[in-house]
SEMI-900269 format. One line per 2 residues: number of its first residue (from 0); their letters; for each residue x, z, y of C-alpha. Coordinates in steps of 0.001 Angstrom, whole numbers. Example, Ala and Ser with C-alpha at 12.3 -4.5 7.8 and 13.67 -1.06 7.14 Angstrom:
0> AS> 12300:7800:-4500; 13670:7140:-1060
//
This chain:
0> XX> -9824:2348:-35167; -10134:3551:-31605
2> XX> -8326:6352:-30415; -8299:8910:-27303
4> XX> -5771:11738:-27208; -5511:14151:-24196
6> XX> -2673:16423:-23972; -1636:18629:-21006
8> XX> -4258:21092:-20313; -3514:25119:-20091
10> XX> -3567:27941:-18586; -2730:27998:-14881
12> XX> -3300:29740:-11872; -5548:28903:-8876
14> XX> -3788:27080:-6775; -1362:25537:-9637
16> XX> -737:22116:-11217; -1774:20661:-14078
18> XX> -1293:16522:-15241; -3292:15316:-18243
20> XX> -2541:12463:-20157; -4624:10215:-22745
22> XX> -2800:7728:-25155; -5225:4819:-26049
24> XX> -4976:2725:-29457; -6958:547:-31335
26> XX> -8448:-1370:-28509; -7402:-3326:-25219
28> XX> -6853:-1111:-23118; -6110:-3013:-20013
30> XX> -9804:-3984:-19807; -11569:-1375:-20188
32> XX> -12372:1366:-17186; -11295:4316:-18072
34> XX> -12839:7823:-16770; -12203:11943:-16901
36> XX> -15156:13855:-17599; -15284:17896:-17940
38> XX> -17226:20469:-19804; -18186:24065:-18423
40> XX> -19383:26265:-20369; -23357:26515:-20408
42> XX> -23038:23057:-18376; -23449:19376:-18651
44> XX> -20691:17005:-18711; -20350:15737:-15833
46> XX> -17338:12599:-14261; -14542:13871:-12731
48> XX> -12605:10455:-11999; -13177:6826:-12771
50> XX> -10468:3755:-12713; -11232:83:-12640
52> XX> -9461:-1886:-15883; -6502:-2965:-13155
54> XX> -6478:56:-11390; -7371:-772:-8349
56> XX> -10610:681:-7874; -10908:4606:-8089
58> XX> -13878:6669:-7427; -14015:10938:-7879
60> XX> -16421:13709:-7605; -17071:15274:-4444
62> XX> -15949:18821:-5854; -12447:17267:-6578
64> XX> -12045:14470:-4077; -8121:15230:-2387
66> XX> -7378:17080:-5605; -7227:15301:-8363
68> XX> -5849:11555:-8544; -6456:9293:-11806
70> XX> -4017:7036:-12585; -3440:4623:-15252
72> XX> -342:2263:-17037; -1257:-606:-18752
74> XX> 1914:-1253:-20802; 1937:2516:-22033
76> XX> -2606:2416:-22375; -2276:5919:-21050
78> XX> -4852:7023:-18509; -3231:10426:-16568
80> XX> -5350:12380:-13986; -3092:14572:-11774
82> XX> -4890:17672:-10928; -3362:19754:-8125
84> XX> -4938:22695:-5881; -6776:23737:-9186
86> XX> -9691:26673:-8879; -11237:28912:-11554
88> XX> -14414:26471:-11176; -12116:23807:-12454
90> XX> -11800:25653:-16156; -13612:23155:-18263
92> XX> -12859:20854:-21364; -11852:17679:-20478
94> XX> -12213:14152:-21969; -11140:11125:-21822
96> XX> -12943:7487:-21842; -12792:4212:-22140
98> XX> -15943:1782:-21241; -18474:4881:-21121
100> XX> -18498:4053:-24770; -15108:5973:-26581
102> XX> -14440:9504:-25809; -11498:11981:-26824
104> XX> -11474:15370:-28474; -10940:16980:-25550
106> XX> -8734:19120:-23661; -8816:22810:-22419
108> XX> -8481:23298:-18880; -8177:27402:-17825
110> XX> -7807:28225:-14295; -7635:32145:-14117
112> X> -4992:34765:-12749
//
């Protein structure tokens, strides 16, 4: 049975920190690319971050490019995505997935003062 699980999102403020993590089971991870994707509301999902099954490629959205960094560890098939210099239009759900095929629950991300 294939699992995603974020954790880490929150409430912060603009200009804060946040690192989310999503633990992988029931497949191989290590081949898979794995990919961020957020939710605003009243708005598509749209890709955040992408990262090749060995982690060496790594591709982002414009609006976060310098930002954010994805980031993955094989041995632990956890997928993290490091979000610094965070702004209010940054407050979205966000999910994790594997393949474009297996996605998470989700996690809420709230940027507000």
């Amino acid at each position: 049975q294939v699992q995603l699980v974020e954790s880490g999102g929150g409430l912060v403020q603009p200009g804060g920190s946040l690192r989310l993590s999503c633990a992988a089971s029931g497949f191989t991870f290590s081949s898979y690319r794995m990919s961020w994707h957020r939710q605003a509301p009243g708005k598509e999902r749209e890709l955040v971050a992408v990262i090749s099954s060995g982690g060496g490629i790594l591709n982002y959205a414009d609006s976060v490019k310098g930002r954010f960094t994805i980031s993955r560890d094989n041995a632990k098939n956890t997928v993290y995505l490091q979000m610094n210099s965070l702004k209010p239009e940054d407050t979205a759900v966000y999910y994790c997935n594997a393949g474009y095929h297996y996605w998470g629950q989700g996690t809420q991300v709230t940027v507000s003062s």
